[in-house]
C-alpha positions as CSV (number, residue, x, y, z in Angstrom):
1,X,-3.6,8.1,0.6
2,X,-0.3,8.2,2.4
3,X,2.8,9.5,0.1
4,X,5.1,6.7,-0.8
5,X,8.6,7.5,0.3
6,X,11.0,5.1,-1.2
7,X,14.7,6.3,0.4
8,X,12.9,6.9,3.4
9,X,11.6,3.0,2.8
10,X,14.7,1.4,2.1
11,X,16.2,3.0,5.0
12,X,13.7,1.7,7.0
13,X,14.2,-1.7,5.8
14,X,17.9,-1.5,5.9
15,X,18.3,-0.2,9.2
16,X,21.8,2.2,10.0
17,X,25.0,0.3,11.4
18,X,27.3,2.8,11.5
19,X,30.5,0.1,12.1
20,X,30.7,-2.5,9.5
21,X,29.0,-5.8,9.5
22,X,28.7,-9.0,7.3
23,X,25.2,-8.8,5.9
24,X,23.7,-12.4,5.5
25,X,25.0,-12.9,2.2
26,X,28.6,-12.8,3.7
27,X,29.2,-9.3,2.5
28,X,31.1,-6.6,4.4
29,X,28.0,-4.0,4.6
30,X,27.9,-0.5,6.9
31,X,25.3,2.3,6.7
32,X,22.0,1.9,5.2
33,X,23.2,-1.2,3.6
34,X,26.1,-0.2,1.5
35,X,28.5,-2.9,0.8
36,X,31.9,-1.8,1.3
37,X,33.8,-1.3,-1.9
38,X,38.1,-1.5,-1.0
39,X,39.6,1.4,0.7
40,X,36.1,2.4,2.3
41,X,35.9,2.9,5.8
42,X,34.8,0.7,8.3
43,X,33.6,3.2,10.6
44,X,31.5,5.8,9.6
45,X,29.1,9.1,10.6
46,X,25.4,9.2,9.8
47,X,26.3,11.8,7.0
48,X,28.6,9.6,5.3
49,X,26.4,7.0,5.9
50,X,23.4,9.4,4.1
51,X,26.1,10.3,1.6
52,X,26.8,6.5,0.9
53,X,23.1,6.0,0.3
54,X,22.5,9.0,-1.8
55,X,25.2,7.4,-4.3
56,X,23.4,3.6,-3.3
57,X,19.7,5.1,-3.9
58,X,20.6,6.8,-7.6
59,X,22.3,3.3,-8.9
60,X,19.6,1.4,-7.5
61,X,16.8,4.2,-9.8
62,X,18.8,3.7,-12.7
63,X,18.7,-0.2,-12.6
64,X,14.8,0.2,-11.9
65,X,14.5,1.8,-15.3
66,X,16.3,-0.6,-16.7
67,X,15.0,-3.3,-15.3
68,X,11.3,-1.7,-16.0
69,X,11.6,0.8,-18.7
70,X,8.1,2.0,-18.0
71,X,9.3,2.5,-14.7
72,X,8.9,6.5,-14.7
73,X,5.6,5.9,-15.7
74,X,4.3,3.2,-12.7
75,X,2.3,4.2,-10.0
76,X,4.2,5.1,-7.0
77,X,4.2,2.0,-5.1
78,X,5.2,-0.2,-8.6
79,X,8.5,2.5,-7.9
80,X,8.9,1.8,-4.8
81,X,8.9,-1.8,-4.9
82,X,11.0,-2.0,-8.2
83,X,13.8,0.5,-6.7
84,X,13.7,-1.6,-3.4
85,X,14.3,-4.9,-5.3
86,X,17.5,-3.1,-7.2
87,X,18.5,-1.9,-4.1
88,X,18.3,-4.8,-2.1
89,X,18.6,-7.6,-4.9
90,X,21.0,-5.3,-7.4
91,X,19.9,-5.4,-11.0
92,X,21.2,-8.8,-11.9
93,X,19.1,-10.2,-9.4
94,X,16.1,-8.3,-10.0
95,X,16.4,-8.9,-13.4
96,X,15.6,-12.9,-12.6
97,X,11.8,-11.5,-12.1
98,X,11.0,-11.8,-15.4
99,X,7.6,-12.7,-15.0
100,X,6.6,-10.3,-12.2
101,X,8.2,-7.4,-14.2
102,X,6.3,-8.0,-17.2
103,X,3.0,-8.5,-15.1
104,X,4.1,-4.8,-13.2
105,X,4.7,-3.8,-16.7
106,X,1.3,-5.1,-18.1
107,X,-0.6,-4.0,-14.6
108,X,-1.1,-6.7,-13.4
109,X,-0.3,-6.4,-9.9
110,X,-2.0,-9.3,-8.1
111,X,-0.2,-11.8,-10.7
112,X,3.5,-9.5,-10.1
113,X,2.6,-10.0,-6.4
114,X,1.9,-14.1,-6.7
115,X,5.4,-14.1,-8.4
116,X,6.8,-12.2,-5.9
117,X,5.6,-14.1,-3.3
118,X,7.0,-17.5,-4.5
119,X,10.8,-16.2,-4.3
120,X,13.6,-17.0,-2.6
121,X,13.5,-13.0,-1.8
122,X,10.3,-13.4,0.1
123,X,11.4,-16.6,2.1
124,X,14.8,-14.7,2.9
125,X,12.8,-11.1,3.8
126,X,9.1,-11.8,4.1
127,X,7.9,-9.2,6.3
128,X,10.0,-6.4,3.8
129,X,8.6,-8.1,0.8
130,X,4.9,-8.0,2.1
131,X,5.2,-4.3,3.4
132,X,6.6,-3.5,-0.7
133,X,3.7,-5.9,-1.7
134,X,1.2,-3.6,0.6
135,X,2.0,-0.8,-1.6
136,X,1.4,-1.8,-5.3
137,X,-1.8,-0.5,-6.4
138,X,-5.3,-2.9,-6.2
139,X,-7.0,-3.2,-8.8
């Protein structure tokens, strides 16, 4: 079994601009995704832009857990999928799975992933979404 890397996933998915761009929700966004907050820079190194994410990454873990208190206690890829939504989506809109989050927290993976699947997430991002699907556990 390959180890699941989540930063190193999201990073992945969010690719690095290192000058700002308008992400496709109209948002002024730099880095590995980071929307730009006022007085940020609009130009920026590959360690701020690590820096910026290290900040990004720790709100996006805390919103997992409180999106999916059992969250410390999924499997890795259940992590990894839930920290990615809250990184991507932010809690608010991860919080609008309600019914894939309870099937994640029941273990019921093939039912979070059907839910999943139907989303306006998955028609704006398939190819992310399936790669996050690819990791939840089978069973």
């Amino acid at each position: 079994m390959i180890p699941v890397d989540p930063p190193a996933i999201i990073r992945e998915h969010e690719g690095l601009r290192m000058t700002a761009y308008r992400c496709s929700e109209g948002f002024l966004t730099i880095g590995y995704g980071h929307r730009i907050q006022a007085n940020e820079p609009v130009r920026i190194t590959k360690a701020k832009a690590l820096a910026m994410f290290k900040v990004d990454y720790a709100n996006a873990e805390a919103n997992a857990r409180s999106v999916l208190p059992s969250y410390d206690y999924q499997p890795p890829g259940v992590r990894c999928v839930v920290v990615s939504m809250c990184f991507q989506l932010g809690k608010a809109g991860t919080s609008k799975f309600r019914n894939a989050l309870a099937n994640l927290k029941m273990r019921r993976y093939g039912a979070a992933s059907s839910h999943i699947r139907a989303s306006l997430w998955y028609r704006q991002t398939p190819n992310r979404v399936e790669a996050l699907i690819a990791l939840l556990p089978r069973v």
